[in-house]
C-alpha positions, 0 to 999 in steps of 0.5 A: 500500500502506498499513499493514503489507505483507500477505502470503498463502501457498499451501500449507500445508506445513512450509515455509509453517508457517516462513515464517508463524512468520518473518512473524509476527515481523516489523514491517512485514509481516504473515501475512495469509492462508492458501490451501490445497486444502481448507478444512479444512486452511486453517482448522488452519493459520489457527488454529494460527498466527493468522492472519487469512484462510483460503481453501479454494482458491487461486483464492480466495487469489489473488484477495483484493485486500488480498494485496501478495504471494503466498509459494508453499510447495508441492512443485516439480512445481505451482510453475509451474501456481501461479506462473502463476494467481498472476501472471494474478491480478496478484499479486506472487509468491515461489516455493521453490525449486527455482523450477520443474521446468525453464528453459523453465517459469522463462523464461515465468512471467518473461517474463509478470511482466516483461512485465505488471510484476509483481514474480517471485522464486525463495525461494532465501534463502541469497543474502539472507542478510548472511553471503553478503556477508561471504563476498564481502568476505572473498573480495575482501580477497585474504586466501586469495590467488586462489580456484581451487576449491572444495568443498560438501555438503548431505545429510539423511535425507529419503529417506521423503518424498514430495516426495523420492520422486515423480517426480509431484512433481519429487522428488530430491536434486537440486532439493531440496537439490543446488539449494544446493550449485550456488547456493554455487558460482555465488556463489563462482565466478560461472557462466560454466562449461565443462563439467559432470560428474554421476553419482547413485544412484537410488531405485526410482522413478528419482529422484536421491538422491546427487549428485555434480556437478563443475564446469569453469570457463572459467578454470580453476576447479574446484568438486566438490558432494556432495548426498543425501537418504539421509544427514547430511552436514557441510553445508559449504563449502570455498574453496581459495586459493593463500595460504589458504582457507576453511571455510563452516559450513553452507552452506544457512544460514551459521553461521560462516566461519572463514578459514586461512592456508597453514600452516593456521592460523586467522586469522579468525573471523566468526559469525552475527548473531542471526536470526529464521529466515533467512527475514526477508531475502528478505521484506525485500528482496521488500517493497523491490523492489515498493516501487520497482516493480521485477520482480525481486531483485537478490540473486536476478535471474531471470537467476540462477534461469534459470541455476540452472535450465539447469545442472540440466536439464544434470544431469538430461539427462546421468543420465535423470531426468525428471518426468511432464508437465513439459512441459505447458502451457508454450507460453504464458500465456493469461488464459483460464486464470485463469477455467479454474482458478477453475471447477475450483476451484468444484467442490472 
């Protein structure tokens, strides 16, 4: 690689509107190139954000030799299908979250980029983020004395969108927005769990749209996460220790940390440095590991993906939630598929 760390983004989204701006402003990375379903919706999105290159399909995305990294901002129910033709083009790749729509999806695309030597990450940018550090040092300091549970919510009214309402699509609150409250508590408590509790309410199309999951860890620990697509929540995250705890401003982008003694005093306070959008850490530490060659993160290993993964199967399985076709096509990887897309693709 030589000069600026190009990046190509698939989808054209209001994620992948975001993750232009944050590549944008950064200096040893480039928005190189734009791919998209249409040409036409490439072009605008190329005009409006300036960048460089647009194609009308992914195929031809993916193929651009002068790409170092492939970002997949499309809704959950393609990630595996554009994860797959990404690596089987040789492209190092990160993917939103919710990774992919089930473990065993997670498990194949890993498996082939280990495999082949191709670098593979779920966007999941809250573990990027330099406050989870500070989190865990505050944790570390004893500060609170020993953490034995813990609570957090992350709700907004999105129940209008698609992305939310359609099975076809991997809809629900869960590996939308439930996905950062599981990742909180794994953060805090780690994940050798015993058992998990869940119930939701469903919209008319059988998609979750509030969540409660409570969590049994093997030690004892409890956490309790609140998740919804139909109201505004605090966003919060709370710690409990025997000598104190902890409130979490905003747990999908920390914004403070404010840390209580047992008579609930505050005794610290630690705030946000200024960012870009939050989004520059994962790019940061992507360009890293594929400058050391690695296949992974180790902010977010596939392991932690895999894991995330399991316990929302679990969820899923114990509430009947279940997405057209996520079973498809995941037997293997085979070569041939490459080809197959890109002939699906001449006819677009």
């Amino acid at each position: 690689m030589f000069g600026r760390f190009k990046v190509g983004i698939m989808g054209t989204g209001s994620m992948a509107e975001l993750m232009a701006m944050t590549l944008k402003s950064m200096r040893n990375v480039s928005c190189y190139a734009i791919g998209s379903r249409t040409k036409e919706s490439a072009d605008s999105f190329a005009k409006k954000l300036g960048i460089k290159k647009a194609y009308g399909s992914y195929q031809e995305l993916v193929k651009d030799p002068k790409i170092d990294l492939i970002y997949i901002a499309t809704p959950h129910s393609e990630h595996f299908k554009n994860v797959k033709l990404a690596l089987l083009a040789g492209k190092n790749v990160l993917c939103e979250k919710a990774f992919m729509l089930n473990e065993k999806q997670a498990d194949l695309v890993f498996n082939y980029a280990e495999e082949n030597g191709i670098f593979l990450s779920e966007a999941m940018w809250t573990r990027f983020h330099p406050m989870r550090k500070k989190l865990q040092e505050i944790l570390e300091s004893g500060v609170i004395g020993e953490p034995t549970m813990l609570t957090a919510s992350l709700g907004y009214n999105v129940a209008d969108k698609d992305r939310i309402t359609k099975p076809e699509l991997g809809g629900g609150a869960l590996l939308d927005l439930g996905v950062y409250t599981l990742n909180f508590a794994s953060m805090v408590f780690g994940n050798d769990v015993d058992d998990i509790i869940s119930v939701c309410t469903y919209n008319d199309e059988g998609m979750d749209m509030n969540d409660s999951i409570t969590i049994k860890y093997k030690d004892g620990r409890m956490a309790v996460l609140n998740t919804s697509a139909l109201s505004m929540s605090d966003r919060s995250g709370v710690i409990y220790g025997s000598k104190g705890y902890i409130i979490v401003d905003n747990i999908n982008n920390i914004e403070g940390i404010s840390v209580y003694d047992e008579n609930h005093n505050e005794v610290a306070y630690h705030k946000r440095h200024r960012q870009k959008t939050g989004y520059e850490y994962e790019i940061d530490a992507c360009v890293k590991a594929i400058q050391q060659k690695l296949t992974e993160c180790s902010e977010m290993p596939h392991s932690e993906s895999l894991m995330m993964l399991k316990f929302m199967d679990f969820i899923r399985k114990r509430n009947d939630i279940t997405f057209p076709g996520e079973w498809n096509g995941i037997d293997e990887i085979d070569e041939d598929e490459f080809y197959e897309e890109a002939e699906e693709d001449d006819f677009e």
